[in-house]
C-alpha positions as CSV (number, residue, x, y, z in Angstrom):
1,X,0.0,0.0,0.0
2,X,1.0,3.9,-0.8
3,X,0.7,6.0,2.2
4,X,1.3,9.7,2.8
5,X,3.2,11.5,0.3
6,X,4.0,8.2,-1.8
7,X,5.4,6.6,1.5
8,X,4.8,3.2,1.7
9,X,3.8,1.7,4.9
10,X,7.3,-0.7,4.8
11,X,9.2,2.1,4.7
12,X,7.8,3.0,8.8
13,X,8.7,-1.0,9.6
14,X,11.8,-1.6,11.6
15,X,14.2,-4.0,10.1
16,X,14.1,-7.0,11.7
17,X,16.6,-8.2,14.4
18,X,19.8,-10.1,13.6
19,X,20.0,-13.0,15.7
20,X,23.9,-14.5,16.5
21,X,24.6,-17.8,15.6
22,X,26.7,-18.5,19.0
23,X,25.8,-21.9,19.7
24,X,28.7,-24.7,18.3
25,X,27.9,-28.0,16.7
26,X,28.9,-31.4,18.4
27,X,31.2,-34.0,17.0
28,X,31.7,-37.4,18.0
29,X,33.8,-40.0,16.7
30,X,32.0,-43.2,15.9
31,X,35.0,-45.4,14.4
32,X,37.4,-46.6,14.9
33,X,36.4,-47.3,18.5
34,X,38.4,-46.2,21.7
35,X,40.8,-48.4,22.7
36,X,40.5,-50.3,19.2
37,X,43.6,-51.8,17.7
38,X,44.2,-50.4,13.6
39,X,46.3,-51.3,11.0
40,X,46.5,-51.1,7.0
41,X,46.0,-48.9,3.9
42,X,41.9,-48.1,4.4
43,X,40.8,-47.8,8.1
44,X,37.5,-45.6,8.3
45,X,37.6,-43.1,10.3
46,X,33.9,-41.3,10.8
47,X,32.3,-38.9,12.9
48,X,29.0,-37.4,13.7
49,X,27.9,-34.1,14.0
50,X,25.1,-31.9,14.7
51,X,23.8,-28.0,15.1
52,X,21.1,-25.5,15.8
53,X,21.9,-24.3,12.3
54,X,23.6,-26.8,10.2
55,X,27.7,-28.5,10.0
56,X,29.5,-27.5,7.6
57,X,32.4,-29.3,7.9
58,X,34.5,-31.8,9.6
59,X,38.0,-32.1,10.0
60,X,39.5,-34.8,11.8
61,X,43.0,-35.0,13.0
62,X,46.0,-37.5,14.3
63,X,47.4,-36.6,17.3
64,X,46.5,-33.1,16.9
65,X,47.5,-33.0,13.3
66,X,45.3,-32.6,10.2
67,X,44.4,-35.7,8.8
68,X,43.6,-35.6,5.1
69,X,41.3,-32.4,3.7
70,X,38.3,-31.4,5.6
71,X,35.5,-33.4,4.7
72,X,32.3,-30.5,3.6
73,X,29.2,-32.8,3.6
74,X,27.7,-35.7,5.7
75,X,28.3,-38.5,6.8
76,X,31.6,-37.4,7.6
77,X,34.3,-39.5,7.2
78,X,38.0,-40.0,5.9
79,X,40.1,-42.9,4.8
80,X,43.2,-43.5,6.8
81,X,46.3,-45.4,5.6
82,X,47.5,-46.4,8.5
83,X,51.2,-47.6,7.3
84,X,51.9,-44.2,6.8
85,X,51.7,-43.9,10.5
86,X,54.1,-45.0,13.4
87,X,53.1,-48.3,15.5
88,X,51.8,-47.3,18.7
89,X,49.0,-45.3,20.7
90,X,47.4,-42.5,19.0
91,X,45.1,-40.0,19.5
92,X,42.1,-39.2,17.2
93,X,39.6,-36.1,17.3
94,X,36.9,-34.3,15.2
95,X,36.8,-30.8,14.7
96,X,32.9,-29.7,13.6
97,X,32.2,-25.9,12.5
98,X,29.5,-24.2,11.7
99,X,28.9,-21.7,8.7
100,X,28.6,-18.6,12.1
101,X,32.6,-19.7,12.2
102,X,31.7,-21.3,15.8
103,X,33.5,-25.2,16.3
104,X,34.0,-28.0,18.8
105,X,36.6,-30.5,19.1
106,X,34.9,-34.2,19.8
107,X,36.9,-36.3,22.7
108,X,39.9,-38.1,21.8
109,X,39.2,-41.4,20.6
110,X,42.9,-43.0,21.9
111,X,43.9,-46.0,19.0
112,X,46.5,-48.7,18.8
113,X,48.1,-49.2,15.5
114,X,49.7,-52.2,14.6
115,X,51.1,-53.3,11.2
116,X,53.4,-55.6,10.3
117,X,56.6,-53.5,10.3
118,X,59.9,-54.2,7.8
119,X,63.9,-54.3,9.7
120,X,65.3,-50.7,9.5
121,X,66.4,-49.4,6.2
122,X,68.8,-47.1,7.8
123,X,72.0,-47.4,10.3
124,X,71.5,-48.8,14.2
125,X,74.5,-46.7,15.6
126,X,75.2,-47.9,19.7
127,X,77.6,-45.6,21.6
128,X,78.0,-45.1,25.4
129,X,78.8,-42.8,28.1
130,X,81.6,-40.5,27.6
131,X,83.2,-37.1,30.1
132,X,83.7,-34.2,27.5
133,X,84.3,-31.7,30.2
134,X,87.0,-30.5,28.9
135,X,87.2,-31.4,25.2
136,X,83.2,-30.3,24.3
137,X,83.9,-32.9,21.9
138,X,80.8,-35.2,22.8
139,X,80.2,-38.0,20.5
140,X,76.4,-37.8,21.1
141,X,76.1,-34.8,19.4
142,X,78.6,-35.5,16.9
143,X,77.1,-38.8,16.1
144,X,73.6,-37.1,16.4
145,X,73.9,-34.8,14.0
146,X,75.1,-36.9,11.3
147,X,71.8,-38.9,11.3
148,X,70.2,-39.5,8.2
149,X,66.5,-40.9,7.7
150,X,65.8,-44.2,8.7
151,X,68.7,-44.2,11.1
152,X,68.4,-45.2,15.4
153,X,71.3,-44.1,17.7
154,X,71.2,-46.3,20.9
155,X,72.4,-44.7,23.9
156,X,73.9,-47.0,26.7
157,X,73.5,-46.7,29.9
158,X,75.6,-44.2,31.8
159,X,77.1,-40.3,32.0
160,X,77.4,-38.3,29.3
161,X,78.3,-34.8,30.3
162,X,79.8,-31.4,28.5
163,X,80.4,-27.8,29.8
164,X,79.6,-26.4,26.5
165,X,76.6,-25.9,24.2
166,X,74.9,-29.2,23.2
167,X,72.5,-28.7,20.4
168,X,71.4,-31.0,18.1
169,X,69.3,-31.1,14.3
170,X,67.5,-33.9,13.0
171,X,65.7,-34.4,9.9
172,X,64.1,-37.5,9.1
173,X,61.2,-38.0,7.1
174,X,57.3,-39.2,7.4
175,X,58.4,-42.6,5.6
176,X,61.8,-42.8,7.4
177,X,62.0,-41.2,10.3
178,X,65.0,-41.1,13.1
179,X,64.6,-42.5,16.5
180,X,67.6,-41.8,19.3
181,X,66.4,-43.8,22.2
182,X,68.2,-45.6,25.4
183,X,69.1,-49.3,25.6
184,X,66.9,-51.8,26.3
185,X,66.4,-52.0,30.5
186,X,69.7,-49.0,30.4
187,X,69.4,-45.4,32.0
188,X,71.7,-43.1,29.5
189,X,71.9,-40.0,31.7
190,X,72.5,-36.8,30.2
191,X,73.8,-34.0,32.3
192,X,76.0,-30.9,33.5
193,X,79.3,-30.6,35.9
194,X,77.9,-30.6,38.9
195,X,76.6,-26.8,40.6
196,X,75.5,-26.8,44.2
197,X,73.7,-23.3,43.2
198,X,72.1,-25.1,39.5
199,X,74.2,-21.9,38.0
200,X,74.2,-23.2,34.4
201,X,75.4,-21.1,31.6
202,X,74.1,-23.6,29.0
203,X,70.7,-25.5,28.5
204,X,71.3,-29.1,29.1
205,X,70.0,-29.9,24.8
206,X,68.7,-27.6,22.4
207,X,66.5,-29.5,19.7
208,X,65.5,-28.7,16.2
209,X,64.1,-30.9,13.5
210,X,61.8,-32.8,12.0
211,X,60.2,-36.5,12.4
212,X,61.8,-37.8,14.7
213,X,61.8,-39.6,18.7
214,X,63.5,-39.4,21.6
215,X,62.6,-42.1,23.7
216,X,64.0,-43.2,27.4
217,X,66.6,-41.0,28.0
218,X,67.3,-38.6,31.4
219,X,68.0,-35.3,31.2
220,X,69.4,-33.9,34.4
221,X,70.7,-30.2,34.7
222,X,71.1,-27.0,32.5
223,X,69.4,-23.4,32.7
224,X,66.6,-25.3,31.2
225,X,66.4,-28.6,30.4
226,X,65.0,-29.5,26.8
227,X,64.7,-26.5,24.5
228,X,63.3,-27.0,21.3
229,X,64.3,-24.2,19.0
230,X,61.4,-25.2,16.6
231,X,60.4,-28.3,14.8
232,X,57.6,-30.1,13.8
233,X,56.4,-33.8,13.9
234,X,58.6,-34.4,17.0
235,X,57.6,-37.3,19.5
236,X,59.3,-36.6,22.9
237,X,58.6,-39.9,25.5
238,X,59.0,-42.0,28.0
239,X,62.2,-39.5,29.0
240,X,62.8,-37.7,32.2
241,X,64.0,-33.9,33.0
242,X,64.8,-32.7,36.5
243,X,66.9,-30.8,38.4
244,X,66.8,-27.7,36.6
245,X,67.8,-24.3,37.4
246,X,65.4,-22.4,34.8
247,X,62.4,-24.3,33.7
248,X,62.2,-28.3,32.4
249,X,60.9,-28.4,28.8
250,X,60.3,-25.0,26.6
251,X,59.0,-24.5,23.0
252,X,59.6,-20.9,23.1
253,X,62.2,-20.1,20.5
254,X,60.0,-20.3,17.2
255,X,57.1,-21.8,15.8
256,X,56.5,-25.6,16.5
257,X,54.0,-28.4,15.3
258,X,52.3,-31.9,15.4
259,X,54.9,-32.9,18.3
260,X,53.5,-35.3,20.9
261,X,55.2,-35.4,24.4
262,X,54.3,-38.6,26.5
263,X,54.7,-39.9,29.5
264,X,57.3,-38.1,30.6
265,X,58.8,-37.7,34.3
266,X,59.6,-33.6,35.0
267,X,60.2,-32.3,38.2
268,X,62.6,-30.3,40.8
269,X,63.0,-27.3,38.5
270,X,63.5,-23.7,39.0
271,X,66.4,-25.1,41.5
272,X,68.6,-21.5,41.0
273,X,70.4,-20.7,44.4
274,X,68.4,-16.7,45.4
275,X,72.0,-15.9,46.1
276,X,72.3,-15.8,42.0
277,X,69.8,-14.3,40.9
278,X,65.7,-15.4,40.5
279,X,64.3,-18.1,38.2
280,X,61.2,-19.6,36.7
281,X,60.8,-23.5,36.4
282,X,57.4,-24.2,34.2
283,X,57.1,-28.0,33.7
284,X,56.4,-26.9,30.0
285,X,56.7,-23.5,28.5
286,X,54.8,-23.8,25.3
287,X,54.7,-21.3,22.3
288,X,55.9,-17.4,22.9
289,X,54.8,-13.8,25.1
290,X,52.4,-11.9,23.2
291,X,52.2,-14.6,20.6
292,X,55.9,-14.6,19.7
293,X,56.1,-17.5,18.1
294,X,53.1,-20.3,17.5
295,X,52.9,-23.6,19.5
296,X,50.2,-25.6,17.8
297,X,48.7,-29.1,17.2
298,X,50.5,-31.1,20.1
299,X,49.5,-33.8,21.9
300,X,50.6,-33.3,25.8
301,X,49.7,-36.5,27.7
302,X,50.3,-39.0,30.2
303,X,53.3,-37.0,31.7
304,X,54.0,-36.3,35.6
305,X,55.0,-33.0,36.3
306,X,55.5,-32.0,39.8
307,X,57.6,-29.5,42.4
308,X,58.0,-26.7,40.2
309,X,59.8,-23.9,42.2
310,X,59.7,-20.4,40.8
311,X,61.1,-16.6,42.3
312,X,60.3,-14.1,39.7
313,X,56.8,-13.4,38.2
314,X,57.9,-15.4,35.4
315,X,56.1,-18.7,37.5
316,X,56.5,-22.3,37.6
317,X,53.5,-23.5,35.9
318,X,53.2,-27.2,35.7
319,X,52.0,-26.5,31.6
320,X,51.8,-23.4,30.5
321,X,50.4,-22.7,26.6
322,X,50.8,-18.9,25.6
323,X,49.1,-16.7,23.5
324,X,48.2,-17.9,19.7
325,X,49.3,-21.0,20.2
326,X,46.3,-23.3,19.7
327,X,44.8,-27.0,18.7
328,X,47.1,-28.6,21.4
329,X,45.7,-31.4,23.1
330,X,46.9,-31.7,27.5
331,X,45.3,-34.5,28.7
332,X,45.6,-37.4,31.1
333,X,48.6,-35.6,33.0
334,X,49.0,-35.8,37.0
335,X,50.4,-32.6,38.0
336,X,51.3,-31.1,41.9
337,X,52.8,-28.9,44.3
338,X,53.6,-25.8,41.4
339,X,53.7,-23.7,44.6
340,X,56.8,-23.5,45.6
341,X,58.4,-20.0,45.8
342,X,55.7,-18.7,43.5
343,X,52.5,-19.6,43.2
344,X,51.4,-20.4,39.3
345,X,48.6,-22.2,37.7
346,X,49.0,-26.1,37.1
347,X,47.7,-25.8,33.6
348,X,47.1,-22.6,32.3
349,X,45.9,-21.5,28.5
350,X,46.0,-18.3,27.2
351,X,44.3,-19.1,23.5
352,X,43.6,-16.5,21.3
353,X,45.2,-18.5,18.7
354,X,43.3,-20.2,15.4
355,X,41.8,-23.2,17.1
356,X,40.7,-24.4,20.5
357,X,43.7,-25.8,22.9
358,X,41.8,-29.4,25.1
359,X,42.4,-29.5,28.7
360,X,40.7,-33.1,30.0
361,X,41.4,-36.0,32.1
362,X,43.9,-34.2,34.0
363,X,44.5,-34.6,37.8
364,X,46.2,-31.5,39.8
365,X,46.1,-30.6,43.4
366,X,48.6,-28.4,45.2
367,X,48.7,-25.7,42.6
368,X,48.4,-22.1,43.1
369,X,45.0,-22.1,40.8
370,X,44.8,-25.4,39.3
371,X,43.8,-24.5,35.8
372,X,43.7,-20.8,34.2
373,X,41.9,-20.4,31.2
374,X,41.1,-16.6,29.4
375,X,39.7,-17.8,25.7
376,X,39.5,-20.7,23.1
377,X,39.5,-23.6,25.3
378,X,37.5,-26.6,26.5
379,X,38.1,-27.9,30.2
380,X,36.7,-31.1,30.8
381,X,37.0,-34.6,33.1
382,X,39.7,-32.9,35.3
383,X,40.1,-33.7,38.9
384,X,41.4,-30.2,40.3
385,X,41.9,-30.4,44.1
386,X,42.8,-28.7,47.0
387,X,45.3,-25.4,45.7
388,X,45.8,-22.6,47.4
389,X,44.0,-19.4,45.1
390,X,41.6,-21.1,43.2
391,X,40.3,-24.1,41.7
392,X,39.7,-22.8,38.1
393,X,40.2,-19.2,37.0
394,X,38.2,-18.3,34.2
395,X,39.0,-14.3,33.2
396,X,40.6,-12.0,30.6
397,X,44.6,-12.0,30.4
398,X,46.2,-8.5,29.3
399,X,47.6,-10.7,26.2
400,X,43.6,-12.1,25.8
401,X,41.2,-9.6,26.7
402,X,38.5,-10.9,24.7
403,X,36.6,-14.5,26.4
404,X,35.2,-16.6,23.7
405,X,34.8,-20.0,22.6
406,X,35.1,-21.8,26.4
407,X,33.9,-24.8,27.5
408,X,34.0,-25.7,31.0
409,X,32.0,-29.2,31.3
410,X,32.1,-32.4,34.0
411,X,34.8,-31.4,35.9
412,X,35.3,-32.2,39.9
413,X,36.6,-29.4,42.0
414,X,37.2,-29.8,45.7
415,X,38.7,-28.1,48.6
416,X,39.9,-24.4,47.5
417,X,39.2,-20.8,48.6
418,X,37.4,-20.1,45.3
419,X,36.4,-23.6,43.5
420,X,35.4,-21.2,40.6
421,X,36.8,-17.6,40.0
422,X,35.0,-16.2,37.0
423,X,34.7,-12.7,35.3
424,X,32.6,-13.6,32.2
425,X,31.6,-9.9,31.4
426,X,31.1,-9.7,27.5
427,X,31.8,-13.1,27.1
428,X,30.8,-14.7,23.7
429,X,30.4,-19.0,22.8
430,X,30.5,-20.0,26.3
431,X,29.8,-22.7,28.8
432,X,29.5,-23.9,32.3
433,X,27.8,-27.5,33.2
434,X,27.5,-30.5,34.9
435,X,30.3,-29.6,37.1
436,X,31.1,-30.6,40.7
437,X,32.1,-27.8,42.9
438,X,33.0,-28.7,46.2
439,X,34.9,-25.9,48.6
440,X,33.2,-26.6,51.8
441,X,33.5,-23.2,54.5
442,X,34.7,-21.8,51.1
443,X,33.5,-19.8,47.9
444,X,32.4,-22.3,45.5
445,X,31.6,-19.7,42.8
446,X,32.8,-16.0,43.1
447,X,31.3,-14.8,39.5
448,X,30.4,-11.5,37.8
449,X,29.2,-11.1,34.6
450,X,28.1,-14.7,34.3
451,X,26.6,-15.8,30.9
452,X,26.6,-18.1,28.5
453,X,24.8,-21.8,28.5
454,X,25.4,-21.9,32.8
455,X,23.8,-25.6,33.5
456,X,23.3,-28.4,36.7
457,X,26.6,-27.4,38.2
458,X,27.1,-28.4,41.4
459,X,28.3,-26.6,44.7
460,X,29.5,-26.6,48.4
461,X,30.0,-23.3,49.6
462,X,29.2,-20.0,49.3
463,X,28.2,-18.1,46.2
464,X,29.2,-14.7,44.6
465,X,27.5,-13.3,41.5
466,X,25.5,-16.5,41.7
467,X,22.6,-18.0,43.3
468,X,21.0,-21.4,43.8
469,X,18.2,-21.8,41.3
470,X,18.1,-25.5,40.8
471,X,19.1,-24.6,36.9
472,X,22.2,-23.0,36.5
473,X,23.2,-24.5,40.1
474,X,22.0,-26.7,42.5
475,X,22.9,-27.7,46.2
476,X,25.2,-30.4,45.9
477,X,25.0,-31.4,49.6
478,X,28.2,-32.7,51.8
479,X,31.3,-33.2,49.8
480,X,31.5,-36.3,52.9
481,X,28.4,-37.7,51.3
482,X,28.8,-36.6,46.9
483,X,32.7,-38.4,47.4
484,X,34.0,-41.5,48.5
485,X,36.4,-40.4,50.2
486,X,37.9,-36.3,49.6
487,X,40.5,-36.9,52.7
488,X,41.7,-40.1,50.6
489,X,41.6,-38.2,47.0
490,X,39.1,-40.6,46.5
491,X,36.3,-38.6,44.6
492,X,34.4,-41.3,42.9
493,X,30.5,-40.5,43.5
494,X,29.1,-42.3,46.1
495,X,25.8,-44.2,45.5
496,X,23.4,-41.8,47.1
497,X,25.8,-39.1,46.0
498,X,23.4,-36.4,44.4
499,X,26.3,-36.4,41.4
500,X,24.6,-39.5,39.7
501,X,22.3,-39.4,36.8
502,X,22.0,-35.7,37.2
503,X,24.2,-33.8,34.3
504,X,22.5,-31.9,31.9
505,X,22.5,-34.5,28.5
506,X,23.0,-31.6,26.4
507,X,26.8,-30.7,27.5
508,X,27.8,-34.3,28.8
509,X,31.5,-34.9,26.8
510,X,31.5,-38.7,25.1
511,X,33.8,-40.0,27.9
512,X,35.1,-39.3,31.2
513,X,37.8,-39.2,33.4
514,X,38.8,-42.8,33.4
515,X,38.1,-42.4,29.9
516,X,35.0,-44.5,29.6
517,X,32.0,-44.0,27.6
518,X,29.3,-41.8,29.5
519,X,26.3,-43.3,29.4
520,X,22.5,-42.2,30.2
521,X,21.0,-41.2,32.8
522,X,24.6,-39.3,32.7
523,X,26.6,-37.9,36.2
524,X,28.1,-34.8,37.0
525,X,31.8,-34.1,37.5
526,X,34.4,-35.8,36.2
527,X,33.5,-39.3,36.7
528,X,30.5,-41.6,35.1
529,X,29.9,-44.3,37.3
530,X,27.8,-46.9,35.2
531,X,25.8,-47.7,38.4
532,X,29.3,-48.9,39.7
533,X,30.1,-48.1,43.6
534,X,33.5,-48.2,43.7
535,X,36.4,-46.7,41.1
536,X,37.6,-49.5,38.8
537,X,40.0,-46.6,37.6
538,X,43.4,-45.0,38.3
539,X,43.8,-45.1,41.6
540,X,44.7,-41.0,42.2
541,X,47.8,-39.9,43.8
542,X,52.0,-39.1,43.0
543,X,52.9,-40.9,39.6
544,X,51.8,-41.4,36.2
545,X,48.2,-41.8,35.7
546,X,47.1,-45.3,33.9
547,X,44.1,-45.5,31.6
548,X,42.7,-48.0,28.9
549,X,45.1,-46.5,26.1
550,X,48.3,-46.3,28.4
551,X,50.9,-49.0,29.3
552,X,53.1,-49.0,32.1
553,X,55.4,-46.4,33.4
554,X,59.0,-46.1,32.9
555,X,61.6,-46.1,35.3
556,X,62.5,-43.2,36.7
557,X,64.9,-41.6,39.4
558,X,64.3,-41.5,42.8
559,X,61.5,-38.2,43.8
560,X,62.3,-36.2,46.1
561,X,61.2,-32.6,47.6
562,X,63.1,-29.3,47.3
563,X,63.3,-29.7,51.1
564,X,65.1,-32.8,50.9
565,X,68.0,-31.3,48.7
């Protein structure tokens, strides 16, 4: 119709309002099964995937790598040539987006491959221990940095030690690649003169390269232990670093990729006398300040990380992932007591990077907060306990201002000042749910600016910025009653505990801590107990934690306190 003065009457409508695709899609993988054992040219790999809008793609990656091209339409799913791959455990995930840009990362689906593997092709070099004090002629290095592709260097058991640099560059290749490893049932120590102050002018190794593994070897000593001065396709395992006077492991030189670092045993760093100067000892320093330099696609796992002892502001994080760095995997790690000297996070994430970083199926207690998060992250399954500042810090970072694209789902938090500490304000793509927060004569949540899909947490303790409204949060009783036993670390949901068949289905992550499928009528917290009344799990306390998809734990040096020293 033509209204006054040729005006139509459309032109008096207001537009309609735009409405923000915030919510992300789900993706689970359906095969190959967790735990399932792989091998040969054609293994299907598939996932599905869901949204309030529609998927519109998948990408699915090996151990936090791309694998093949992003598959566009449904079903999603990928051919894997497995041969092409090492023999061993790896880890598979999903990554679902939607066409608003939002994503998810599915849980890792841990696999065995096995094939039928062919002698070396290149050289098996054996060498032992050898005292270049005061040559700096080391035959390690030397012989390490003539290796070719194909090639293994055996290490014998013993002391190898240097005053000077020791750096080393291997190349091999995705067909061929280069293994230096110890002797079977040997402990080839690597190491520095011996400093009652830990007064190093070197690093004990600096490490550049591509495909290859380092496997079984002790690192004691140095400013900092293991730097890698870039790399990619790096596997780092079954090694030890301690006794450090700067911090243990650190990818902070330039941009690194697609390593995996397993089951390693890291502790007693930051050991600089204060009469030299002050020092930081992170377990792991990964990627750069301000985004210096990219950290992305690694697989952190199974590793034990404790007595981190820092006296600047630099800290002594257990694992520590700066700005940018993003699509790294930390899970399955037992980390403790990062509070000596300074008191730094266990795990802490920065994101702001390209992808989301994965924190799950960690266990931490003695921290200074357990796990720090500012943006681009999903926390899940972790068993964060008693620390001295808080049990999770959720807030902007000066480096991240900006909180988007967090996850915080089934995670069991006991006995801190704050369980939660959260400034949300402005917030975009996030989510708290099904989470057990248990701080008894404590804050369980001190909040402001809370938003975001907030769902059947859990709480003991007071509340800031939050209330009880049997939605968002509910009272979760007596941590004496929800637990096992909390004085025991024993957090396994009892069977009248209000924790079973209570999480909200929508948010529930595909496994849990013990890495078993969740099934419905699904629990909160970290654990799903399958009706069971006692843990048939890992057992929690000091040492590596066991699951399904690990095997047993090296042999390591004896542990001991910075008070013992």
């Amino acid at each position: 119709d033509t209204g006054v003065d040729g005006w139509s009457v459309g032109d008096f409508l207001e537009p309609a309002p735009i409405v923000q695709d915030t919510a992300p899609p789900t993706a689970m993988i359906l095969v190959p099964l967790n735990g399932s054992t792989v091998s040969g040219t054609a293994v299907t790999v598939s996932a599905s995937s869901s949204d309030n809008v529609g998927v519109v793609g998948v990408q699915f990656k090996l151990d936090g790598a791309n694998l093949g091209a992003e598959d566009l339409s449904s079903p999603f799913s990928i051919t894997w040539d497995t041969t092409l791959t090492a023999n061993g455990s790896h880890a598979l995930t999903a990554t679902a987006r939607d066409a608003a840009g939002n994503s998810a990362i599915s849980s890792v689906v841990t696999v065995v491959v096995s094939n039928t593997t062919s002698p070396p092709t290149g050289r098996v070099i054996e060498i032992y221990p050898s005292d270049a004090n005061s040559t700096c002629n080391e035959e390690f290095e030397n012989v390490a940095n003539t290796l070719q592709p194909g090639d293994t260097l055996i290490l014998r058991g013993g002391i190898y030690t240097q005053t000077c640099r020791r750096a080393i560059i291997v190349n091999g290749t995705a067909a061929s690649p280069i293994t230096i490893k110890a002797a079977s049932g040997e402990n080839p120590i690597l190491t520095r003169p011996g400093n009652a102050d830990y007064n190093y002018s070197n690093n004990n190794i600096e490490i550049n390269g591509s495909y290859f593994t380092i496997q079984g070897l002790r690192f004691q000593g140095g400013s900092a232990g293991v730097r890698f001065l870039g790399g990619n396709h790096i596997t780092f395992v079954d090694n030890e670093v301690y006794e450090t006077g700067n911090n243990a492991i650190s990818m902070n030189s330039a941009n690194t990729d697609s390593f995996i670092i397993r089951r390693n045993h890291i502790h007693n760093t930051g050991l600089l006398s204060s009469t030299i100067g002050t020092t930081e000892g992170e377990g792991m320093y990964v990627g750069c300040n301000n985004a210096a330099c990219i950290a992305s696609n690694h697989l952190i796992e199974n590793n034990y990380i404790h007595h981190t002892r820092g006296t600047s502001e630099g800290g002594n994080d257990g694992i520590e992932v700066k700005t940018g760095s993003y699509n790294n995997i930390i899970r399955n790690n037992v980390i403790h007591d990062t509070n000596i000297g300074t008191q730094f996070p266990c795990i802490f994430v920065y994101g702001g990077g390209a992808g989301l970083n994965t924190v799950e199926g960690n266990a931490m207690w003695n921290c200074g907060e357990a796990i720090q998060v500012a943006s681009d992250a999903i926390i899940r399954n972790n068993l964060i306990l008693n620390s001295s500042i808080n049990g999770i810090t959720a807030t902007p970072h000066s480096q991240v201002p900006t909180v988007k694209n967090v996850t915080i789902v089934n995670n069991t938090i006991y006995g801190h000042p704050n369980c939660l500490y959260i400034r949300w304000s402005g917030a975009t793509n996030v989510t708290l749910a099904n989470n057990a927060m248990y701080c008894p004569g404590n804050t369980a949540v001190n909040a402001s600016g809370l938003t975001g899909n907030i769902k059947s947490n859990y709480v003991e303790g007071s509340l800031s910025g939050a209330s009880i409204d049997n939605n968002g949060f509910f009272n979760g009783g007596a941590a004496s009653t929800a637990f096992t036993s909390p004085s025991a670390l024993n957090f396994w949901p009892t069977t009248g505990s209000i924790l079973r068949n209570t999480a909200n289905a929508t948010y529930v992550p595909s496994l849990d801590f013990n890495e078993t499928v969740r099934t419905s009528p699904y629990d909160a917290g970290a654990y799903e107990t399958g009706g069971l009344a006692s843990n048939p799990g890992w057992t929690v306390g000091p040492g590596f934690k066991t699951t399904s998809s690990t095997s047993t734990t090296p042999t390591q040096s004896t542990q001991f306190a910075i008070g013992d020293r």
